[in-house]
N, C-alpha and C positions, 0 to 999 in steps of 0.2 A: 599189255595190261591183262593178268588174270583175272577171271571173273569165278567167284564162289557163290554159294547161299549159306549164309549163316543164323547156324539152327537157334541162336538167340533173339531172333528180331527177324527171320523171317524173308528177310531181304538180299539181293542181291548188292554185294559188297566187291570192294577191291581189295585183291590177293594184297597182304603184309600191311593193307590200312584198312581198318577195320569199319571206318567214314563214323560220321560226329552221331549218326542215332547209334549205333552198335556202341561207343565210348559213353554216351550219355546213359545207355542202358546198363554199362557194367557199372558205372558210377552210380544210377540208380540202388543195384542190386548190392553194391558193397556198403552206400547207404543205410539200407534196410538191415542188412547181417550188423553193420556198427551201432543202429540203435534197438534191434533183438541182446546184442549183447550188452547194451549198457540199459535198458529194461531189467535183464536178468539180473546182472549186477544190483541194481538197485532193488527191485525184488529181495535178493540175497542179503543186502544190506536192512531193510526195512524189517524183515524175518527177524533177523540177529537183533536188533534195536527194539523189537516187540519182545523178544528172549531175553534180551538183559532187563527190560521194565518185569517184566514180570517176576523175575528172580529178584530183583530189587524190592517189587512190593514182597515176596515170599519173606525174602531176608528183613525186610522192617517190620512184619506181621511176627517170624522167630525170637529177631529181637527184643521187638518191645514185649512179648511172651515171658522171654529168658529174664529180664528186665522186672516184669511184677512179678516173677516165683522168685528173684532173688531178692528183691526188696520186702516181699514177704517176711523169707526165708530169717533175715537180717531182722526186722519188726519182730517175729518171731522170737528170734535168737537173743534179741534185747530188752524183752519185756520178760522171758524166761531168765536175763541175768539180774535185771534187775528186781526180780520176785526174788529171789536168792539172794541178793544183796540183802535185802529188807528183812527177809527170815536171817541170815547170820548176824544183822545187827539186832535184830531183838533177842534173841540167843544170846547175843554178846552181851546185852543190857541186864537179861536175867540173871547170867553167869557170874557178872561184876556188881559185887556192893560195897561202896568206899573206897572205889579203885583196886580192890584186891580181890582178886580171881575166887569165884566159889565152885566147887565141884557138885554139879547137878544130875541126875541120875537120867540119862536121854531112854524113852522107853521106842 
């Protein structure tokens, strides 16, 4: 039987069996790296999930922005056709006596 010291635990060990504290030590240590790396991950994941909320509110804040300048826009646009409708019917009411078209002199 070979006898070592292994520089992980310290201890003298048997050559090609590494004995149950040296195994329970790498197990520990592969452990820790398996939940370092599923920390990060989730870290990574929680980051992205803060980045999408917050593009979320950006894009609902442009939205609904886009949303009252085009409803505006529309109000706008509708109360300017219908000011125009209303002047070409009284136009048209001045225009017409008896049904037949008069020619009125627009200044």
């Amino acid at each position: 039987m070979l006898l070592y010291t292994n520089g992980k635990t310290g201890g003298i060990v048997e050559k090609g069996n590494l004995g149950v504290l040296a195994q329970h030590h790498n197990n520990l240590q592969a452990l820790v790296k398996e939940i370092d790396t599923l920390k990060l991950t989730g870290e990574r994941q929680c980051s992205r999930l803060e980045k999408g909320q917050k593009m979320l509110e950006i894009g609902a804040v442009t939205l609904k922005n886009l949303s009252l300048k085009l409803t505006k826009k529309f109000c706008d646009w509708k109360n300017g056709y219908w000011r125009q409708m209303k002047r070409s019917n009284i136009e048209n009411k001045r225009t017409m006596k008896r049904g037949k078209p008069v020619h009125v002199k627009r200044s």
